[in-house]
C-alpha positions in Angstrom: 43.8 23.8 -10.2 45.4 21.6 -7.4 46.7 19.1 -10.2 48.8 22.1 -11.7 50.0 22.8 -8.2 51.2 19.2 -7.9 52.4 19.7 -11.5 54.8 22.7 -10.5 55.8 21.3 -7.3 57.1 18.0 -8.5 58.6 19.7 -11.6 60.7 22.2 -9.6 63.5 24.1 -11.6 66.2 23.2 -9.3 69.0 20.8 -10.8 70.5 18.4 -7.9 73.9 17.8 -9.4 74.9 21.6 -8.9 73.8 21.6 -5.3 76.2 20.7 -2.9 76.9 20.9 1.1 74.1 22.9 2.4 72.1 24.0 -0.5 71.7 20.3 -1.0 70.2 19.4 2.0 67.7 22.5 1.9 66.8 21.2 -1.2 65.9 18.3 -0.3 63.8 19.7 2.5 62.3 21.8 -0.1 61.0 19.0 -2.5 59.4 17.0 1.5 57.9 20.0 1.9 56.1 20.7 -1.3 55.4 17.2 -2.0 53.9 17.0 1.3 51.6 20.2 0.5 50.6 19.1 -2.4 49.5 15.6 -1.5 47.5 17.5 1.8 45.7 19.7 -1.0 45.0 16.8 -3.5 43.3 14.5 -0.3 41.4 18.1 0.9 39.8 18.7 -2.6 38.1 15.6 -3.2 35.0 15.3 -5.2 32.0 16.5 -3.2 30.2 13.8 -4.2 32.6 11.2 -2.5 32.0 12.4 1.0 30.3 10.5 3.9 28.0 13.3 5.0 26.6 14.0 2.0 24.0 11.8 0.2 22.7 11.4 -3.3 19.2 13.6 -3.6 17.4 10.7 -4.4 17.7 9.7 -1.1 16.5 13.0 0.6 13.6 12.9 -2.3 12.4 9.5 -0.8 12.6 10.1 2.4 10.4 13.8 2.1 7.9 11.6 -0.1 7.9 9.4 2.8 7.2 11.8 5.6 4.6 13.8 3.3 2.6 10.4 2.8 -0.9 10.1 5.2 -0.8 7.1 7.3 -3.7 5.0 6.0 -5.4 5.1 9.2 -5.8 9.0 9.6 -7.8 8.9 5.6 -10.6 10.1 5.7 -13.3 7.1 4.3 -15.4 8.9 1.4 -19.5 8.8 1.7 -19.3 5.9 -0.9 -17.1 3.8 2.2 -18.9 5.1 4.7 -22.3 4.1 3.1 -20.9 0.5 2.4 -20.0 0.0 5.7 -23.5 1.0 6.9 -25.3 -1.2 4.8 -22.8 -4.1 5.6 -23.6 -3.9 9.3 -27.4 -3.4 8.7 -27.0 -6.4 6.9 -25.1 -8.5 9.5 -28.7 -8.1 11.6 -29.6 -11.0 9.6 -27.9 -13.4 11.3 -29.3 -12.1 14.7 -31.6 -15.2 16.3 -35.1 -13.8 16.1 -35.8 -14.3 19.5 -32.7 -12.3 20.3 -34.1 -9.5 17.8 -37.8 -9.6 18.5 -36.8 -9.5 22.0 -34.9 -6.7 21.6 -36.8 -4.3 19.7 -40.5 -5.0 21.9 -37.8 -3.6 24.9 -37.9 -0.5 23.0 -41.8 -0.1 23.2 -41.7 1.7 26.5 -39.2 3.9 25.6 -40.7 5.3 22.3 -44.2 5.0 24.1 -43.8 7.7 26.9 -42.5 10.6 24.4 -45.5 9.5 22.1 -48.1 9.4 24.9 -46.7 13.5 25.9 -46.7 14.7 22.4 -50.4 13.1 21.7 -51.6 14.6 24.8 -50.3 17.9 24.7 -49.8 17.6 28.3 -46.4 16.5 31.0 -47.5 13.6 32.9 -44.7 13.6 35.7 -45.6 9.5 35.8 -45.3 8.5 33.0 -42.0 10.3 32.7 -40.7 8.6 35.9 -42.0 5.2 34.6 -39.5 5.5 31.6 -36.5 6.6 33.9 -37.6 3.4 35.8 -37.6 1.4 32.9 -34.3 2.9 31.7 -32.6 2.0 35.3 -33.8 -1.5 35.0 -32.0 -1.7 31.4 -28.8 -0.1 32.3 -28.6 -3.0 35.0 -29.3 -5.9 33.0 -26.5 -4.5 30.7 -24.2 -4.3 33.1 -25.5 -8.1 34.6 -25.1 -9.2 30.9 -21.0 -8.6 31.0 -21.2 -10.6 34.3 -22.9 -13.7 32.4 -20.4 -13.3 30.2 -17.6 -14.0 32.1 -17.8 -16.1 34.1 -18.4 -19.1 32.2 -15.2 -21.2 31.7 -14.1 -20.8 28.5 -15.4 -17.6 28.1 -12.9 -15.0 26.7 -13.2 -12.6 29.2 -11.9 -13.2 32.4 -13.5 -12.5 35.5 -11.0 -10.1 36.3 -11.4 -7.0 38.7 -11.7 -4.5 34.9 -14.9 -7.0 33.7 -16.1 -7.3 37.1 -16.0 -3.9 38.3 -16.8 -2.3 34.8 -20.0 -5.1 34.6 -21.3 -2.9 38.3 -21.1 0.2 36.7 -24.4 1.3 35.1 -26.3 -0.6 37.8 -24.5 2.3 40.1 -25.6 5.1 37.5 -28.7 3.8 37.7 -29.5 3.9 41.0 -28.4 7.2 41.5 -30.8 8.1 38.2 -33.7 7.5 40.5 -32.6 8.9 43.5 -33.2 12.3 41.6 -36.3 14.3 42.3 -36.0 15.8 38.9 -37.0 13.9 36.3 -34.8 15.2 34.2 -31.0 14.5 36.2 -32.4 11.2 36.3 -32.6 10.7 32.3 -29.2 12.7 32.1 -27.5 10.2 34.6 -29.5 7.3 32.5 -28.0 8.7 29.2 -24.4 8.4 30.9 -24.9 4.6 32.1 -26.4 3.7 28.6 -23.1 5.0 26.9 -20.8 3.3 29.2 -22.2 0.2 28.8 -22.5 0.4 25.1 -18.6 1.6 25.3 -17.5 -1.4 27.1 -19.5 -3.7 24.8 -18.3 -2.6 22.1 -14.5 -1.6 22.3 -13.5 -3.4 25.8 -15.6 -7.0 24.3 -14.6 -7.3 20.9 -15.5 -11.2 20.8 -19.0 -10.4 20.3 -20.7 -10.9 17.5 -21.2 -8.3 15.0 -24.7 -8.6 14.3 -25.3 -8.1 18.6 -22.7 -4.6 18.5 -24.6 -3.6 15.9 -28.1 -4.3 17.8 -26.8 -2.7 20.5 -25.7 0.5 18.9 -29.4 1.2 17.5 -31.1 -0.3 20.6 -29.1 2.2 22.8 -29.7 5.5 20.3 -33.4 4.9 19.9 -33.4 4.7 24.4 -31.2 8.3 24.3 -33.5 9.5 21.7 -36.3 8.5 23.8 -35.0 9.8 26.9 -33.8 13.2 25.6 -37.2 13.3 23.8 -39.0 13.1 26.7 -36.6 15.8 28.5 -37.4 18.3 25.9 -40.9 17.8 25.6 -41.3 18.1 29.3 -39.2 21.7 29.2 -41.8 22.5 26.7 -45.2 21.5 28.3 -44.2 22.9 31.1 -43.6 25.9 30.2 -46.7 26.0 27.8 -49.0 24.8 31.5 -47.4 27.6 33.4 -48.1 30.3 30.7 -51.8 28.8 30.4 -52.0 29.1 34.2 -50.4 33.0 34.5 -53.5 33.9 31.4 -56.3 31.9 33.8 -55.4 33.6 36.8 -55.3 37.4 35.0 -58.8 36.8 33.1 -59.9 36.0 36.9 -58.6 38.6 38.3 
Protein backbone atom coordinates (compact mmCIF):
# COMPACT_ATOMS: atom_id res chain seq x y z
CA UNK A 1 0.00 0.00 0.00
CA UNK A 2 2.61 2.69 1.01
CA UNK A 3 4.65 2.00 -2.38
CA UNK A 4 1.37 3.09 -4.36
CA UNK A 5 1.25 6.07 -2.12
CA UNK A 6 4.82 6.96 -3.02
CA UNK A 7 3.76 5.96 -6.59
CA UNK A 8 0.85 8.68 -6.77
CA UNK A 9 2.73 11.27 -4.99
CA UNK A 10 5.82 11.39 -7.17
CA UNK A 11 3.60 10.97 -10.20
CA UNK A 12 1.45 14.03 -9.49
CA UNK A 13 -0.81 15.26 -12.44
CA UNK A 14 0.37 18.78 -12.29
CA UNK A 15 2.49 19.98 -15.46
CA UNK A 16 5.24 22.64 -14.30
CA UNK A 17 5.56 24.55 -17.60
CA UNK A 18 1.91 25.93 -17.26
CA UNK A 19 2.42 27.10 -13.64
CA UNK A 20 3.71 30.33 -13.32
CA UNK A 21 4.07 33.24 -10.45
CA UNK A 22 2.44 31.83 -7.49
CA UNK A 23 0.89 28.62 -8.49
CA UNK A 24 4.44 27.74 -9.24
CA UNK A 25 5.86 28.21 -6.08
CA UNK A 26 2.81 26.34 -4.30
CA UNK A 27 3.65 23.74 -6.46
CA UNK A 28 6.66 23.32 -5.60
CA UNK A 29 5.81 23.26 -1.87
CA UNK A 30 3.27 20.72 -2.87
CA UNK A 31 5.66 18.06 -4.43
CA UNK A 32 8.39 18.93 -0.54
CA UNK A 33 5.52 18.14 1.05
CA UNK A 34 4.30 14.90 -0.33
CA UNK A 35 7.67 13.64 -1.07
CA UNK A 36 8.44 14.31 2.44
CA UNK A 37 5.20 12.20 3.56
CA UNK A 38 5.79 9.64 1.72
CA UNK A 39 9.47 8.99 2.53
CA UNK A 40 8.10 9.46 6.64
CA UNK A 41 5.50 6.48 5.73
CA UNK A 42 8.04 4.28 3.74
CA UNK A 43 10.85 4.56 6.90
CA UNK A 44 7.48 3.92 9.54
CA UNK A 45 6.35 0.70 7.71
CA UNK A 46 9.32 -1.30 7.78
CA UNK A 47 9.35 -4.99 7.96
CA UNK A 48 8.61 -6.19 11.49
CA UNK A 49 11.16 -8.50 11.27
CA UNK A 50 13.90 -5.67 10.89
CA UNK A 51 13.28 -4.14 14.23
CA UNK A 52 15.65 -3.95 17.24
CA UNK A 53 13.15 -4.98 19.88
CA UNK A 54 11.95 -7.81 18.41
CA UNK A 55 13.88 -11.07 18.14
CA UNK A 56 13.78 -14.18 16.01
CA UNK A 57 11.60 -17.12 18.13
CA UNK A 58 14.43 -19.23 18.08
CA UNK A 59 15.85 -17.14 20.47
CA UNK A 60 12.91 -16.95 22.95
CA UNK A 61 12.63 -20.96 22.28
CA UNK A 62 16.26 -21.33 23.72
CA UNK A 63 16.17 -19.25 26.24
CA UNK A 64 12.53 -20.98 27.85
CA UNK A 65 14.36 -24.48 27.14
CA UNK A 66 17.01 -22.96 29.25
CA UNK A 67 15.05 -21.78 32.21
CA UNK A 68 12.78 -25.01 32.17
CA UNK A 69 16.05 -27.24 32.40
CA UNK A 70 16.88 -28.71 36.30
CA UNK A 71 20.12 -27.62 37.52
CA UNK A 72 22.05 -30.90 37.86
CA UNK A 73 22.47 -30.47 41.38
CA UNK A 74 18.72 -30.31 42.52
CA UNK A 75 18.22 -34.15 40.45
CA UNK A 76 17.13 -36.29 42.30
CA UNK A 77 19.86 -39.53 42.34
CA UNK A 78 17.64 -42.79 41.45
CA UNK A 79 17.86 -46.01 44.03
CA UNK A 80 20.38 -47.58 41.46
CA UNK A 81 22.83 -44.13 42.38
CA UNK A 82 22.07 -44.06 45.64
CA UNK A 83 22.80 -47.83 46.19
CA UNK A 84 26.21 -47.40 44.31
CA UNK A 85 27.24 -44.76 46.32
CA UNK A 86 26.50 -46.85 49.45
CA UNK A 87 28.37 -49.68 48.50
CA UNK A 88 31.30 -47.43 47.32
CA UNK A 89 31.72 -46.00 50.73
CA UNK A 90 31.25 -49.32 52.52
CA UNK A 91 33.84 -50.31 50.43
CA UNK A 92 36.32 -47.44 51.14
CA UNK A 93 36.33 -49.10 54.94
CA UNK A 94 38.93 -51.23 53.49
CA UNK A 95 41.51 -49.10 53.50
CA UNK A 96 40.80 -48.17 57.23
CA UNK A 97 44.13 -49.36 59.38
CA UNK A 98 42.84 -52.18 61.46
CA UNK A 99 43.88 -50.90 64.50
CA UNK A 100 41.95 -47.76 63.63
CA UNK A 101 38.82 -50.11 62.81
CA UNK A 102 39.13 -52.71 65.55
CA UNK A 103 39.57 -49.93 67.77
CA UNK A 104 36.62 -48.36 66.78
CA UNK A 105 34.04 -50.83 66.70
CA UNK A 106 35.16 -52.64 70.47
CA UNK A 107 34.21 -48.59 71.58
CA UNK A 108 30.79 -49.58 70.50
CA UNK A 109 30.56 -52.57 72.94
CA UNK A 110 29.32 -50.46 75.86
CA UNK A 111 26.94 -48.74 73.94
CA UNK A 112 25.07 -51.72 72.41
CA UNK A 113 25.64 -53.59 75.77
CA UNK A 114 23.50 -51.44 78.20
CA UNK A 115 20.14 -51.57 75.83
CA UNK A 116 20.91 -55.44 75.65
CA UNK A 117 21.57 -56.01 79.30
CA UNK A 118 17.65 -53.96 79.94
CA UNK A 119 15.91 -55.90 77.25
CA UNK A 120 17.41 -59.43 78.62
CA UNK A 121 16.48 -58.43 82.03
CA UNK A 122 13.16 -57.22 81.67
CA UNK A 123 14.03 -54.76 84.19
CA UNK A 124 15.44 -50.58 84.24
CA UNK A 125 18.69 -50.55 86.00
CA UNK A 126 19.09 -46.67 86.60
CA UNK A 127 23.12 -47.72 86.68
CA UNK A 128 23.67 -49.12 84.10
CA UNK A 129 21.74 -46.43 82.18
CA UNK A 130 23.91 -43.72 83.79
CA UNK A 131 27.12 -45.73 82.99
CA UNK A 132 26.31 -45.40 79.17
CA UNK A 133 25.49 -41.60 79.46
CA UNK A 134 29.04 -41.68 81.17
CA UNK A 135 30.52 -43.46 78.57
CA UNK A 136 28.77 -41.37 75.91
CA UNK A 137 30.23 -37.99 77.65
CA UNK A 138 33.63 -39.39 77.67
CA UNK A 139 33.28 -39.99 73.67
CA UNK A 140 31.77 -36.76 72.80
CA UNK A 141 35.02 -35.26 74.47
CA UNK A 142 37.59 -37.14 72.83
CA UNK A 143 35.79 -36.18 69.52
CA UNK A 144 35.94 -32.87 70.20
CA UNK A 145 40.00 -33.32 71.55
CA UNK A 146 40.45 -35.19 68.20
CA UNK A 147 39.82 -31.78 66.02
CA UNK A 148 42.30 -30.18 68.53
CA UNK A 149 45.09 -32.91 67.52
CA UNK A 150 44.28 -32.11 64.32
CA UNK A 151 45.19 -28.78 64.20
CA UNK A 152 47.59 -28.01 65.60
CA UNK A 153 50.28 -29.79 63.95
CA UNK A 154 52.25 -27.59 61.42
CA UNK A 155 51.27 -28.55 58.33
CA UNK A 156 48.14 -29.59 59.13
CA UNK A 157 45.31 -28.14 56.92
CA UNK A 158 43.32 -26.76 59.49
CA UNK A 159 44.44 -23.93 61.24
CA UNK A 160 44.23 -23.43 64.73
CA UNK A 161 41.98 -20.73 64.26
CA UNK A 162 39.26 -19.38 66.83
CA UNK A 163 36.20 -21.62 64.40
CA UNK A 164 38.52 -25.13 64.89
CA UNK A 165 39.36 -24.19 68.29
CA UNK A 166 36.21 -23.17 69.64
CA UNK A 167 34.07 -25.64 67.56
CA UNK A 168 36.85 -28.60 68.84
CA UNK A 169 35.32 -27.41 72.88
CA UNK A 170 31.98 -27.89 71.94
CA UNK A 171 30.72 -31.42 72.70
CA UNK A 172 33.10 -31.55 75.63
CA UNK A 173 30.55 -28.58 76.95
CA UNK A 174 27.41 -30.69 75.84
CA UNK A 175 28.79 -33.30 77.61
CA UNK A 176 29.26 -31.98 80.77
CA UNK A 177 26.05 -30.55 81.01
CA UNK A 178 24.63 -34.36 79.86
CA UNK A 179 25.67 -35.40 83.26
CA UNK A 180 24.72 -32.73 85.24
CA UNK A 181 21.10 -34.04 84.51
CA UNK A 182 19.28 -36.00 87.15
CA UNK A 183 17.29 -37.58 84.47
CA UNK A 184 18.77 -40.08 82.67
CA UNK A 185 17.07 -39.39 79.93
CA UNK A 186 18.02 -35.15 79.27
CA UNK A 187 21.33 -36.45 79.64
CA UNK A 188 21.20 -39.01 76.50
CA UNK A 189 19.10 -36.16 74.62
CA UNK A 190 21.96 -33.56 75.36
CA UNK A 191 24.50 -36.60 74.34
CA UNK A 192 22.52 -37.13 71.04
CA UNK A 193 23.05 -33.27 70.28
CA UNK A 194 27.05 -33.33 71.03
CA UNK A 195 27.41 -36.58 68.93
CA UNK A 196 25.75 -34.78 65.86
CA UNK A 197 27.76 -31.75 66.17
CA UNK A 198 30.74 -33.33 66.21
CA UNK A 199 29.94 -35.68 63.41
CA UNK A 200 28.81 -32.32 61.50
CA UNK A 201 31.98 -30.55 61.91
CA UNK A 202 33.91 -33.70 60.91
CA UNK A 203 32.42 -34.17 58.13
CA UNK A 204 31.38 -30.90 56.27
CA UNK A 205 33.73 -28.25 58.30
CA UNK A 206 37.03 -31.03 57.76
CA UNK A 207 36.75 -32.20 54.40
CA UNK A 208 40.58 -33.32 54.25
CA UNK A 209 39.85 -36.37 56.03
CA UNK A 210 39.93 -39.50 54.68
CA UNK A 211 36.98 -41.11 53.28
CA UNK A 212 37.20 -44.34 54.75
CA UNK A 213 37.39 -42.38 58.66
CA UNK A 214 33.90 -40.08 57.52
CA UNK A 215 32.47 -42.98 56.74
CA UNK A 216 33.57 -44.84 60.12
CA UNK A 217 32.43 -42.04 61.72
CA UNK A 218 29.00 -41.85 60.30
CA UNK A 219 28.13 -45.60 61.36
CA UNK A 220 30.12 -45.35 64.65
CA UNK A 221 27.97 -42.19 65.64
CA UNK A 222 24.31 -43.90 64.38
CA UNK A 223 24.89 -47.14 66.19
CA UNK A 224 25.87 -44.64 69.70
CA UNK A 225 22.23 -42.60 68.93
CA UNK A 226 20.71 -45.87 68.34
CA UNK A 227 22.02 -47.06 71.51
CA UNK A 228 21.25 -44.15 73.39
CA UNK A 229 17.62 -43.60 72.16
CA UNK A 230 17.30 -47.38 72.66
CA UNK A 231 18.02 -47.20 76.06
CA UNK A 232 15.56 -44.05 76.44
CA UNK A 233 12.72 -45.93 75.20
CA UNK A 234 13.25 -49.07 76.94
CA UNK A 235 13.51 -47.19 80.20
CA UNK A 236 9.89 -45.23 79.37
CA UNK A 237 8.84 -48.75 78.96
CA UNK A 238 10.13 -50.72 82.03
CA UNK A 239 9.19 -48.13 83.95
CA UNK A 240 6.00 -48.01 83.28
CA UNK A 241 5.62 -51.88 83.14
CA UNK A 242 7.38 -51.73 87.29
CA UNK A 243 4.91 -49.15 88.34
CA UNK A 244 1.84 -50.97 86.93
CA UNK A 245 3.35 -54.36 88.60
CA UNK A 246 3.66 -52.27 91.85
CA UNK A 247 -0.14 -50.55 91.70
CA UNK A 248 -1.49 -54.72 91.12
CA UNK A 249 0.96 -55.81 94.40
CA UNK A 250 -0.28 -53.22 96.48
CA UNK A 251 -4.29 -53.83 95.56
CA UNK A 252 -3.98 -57.87 95.99
CA UNK A 253 -2.62 -56.67 99.55
CA UNK A 254 -4.92 -54.57 100.33
Amino acid sequence: MFPLIQRCCLNTPFKLQKLTGPSLLLYGKNKTSWSSLALRLQRDARPLSTSQSLKPASVYTTKLQAFHTSLPVFKKKTPAESEAESHKSLESLKDCPKPVLYLSLGGLIPFVAVPLALAVQGTYCPQLAFAQVAYGAVTASFLGGMRWGFALPENSPAKPDWLNMANGTVPPLLACQALLFKDVTQGAVMLVLALGIALHYDISLLPTYPRWFKVLRVVGTTVMILSLLATVALKAFLEGEQSDDRKIWQNTNK
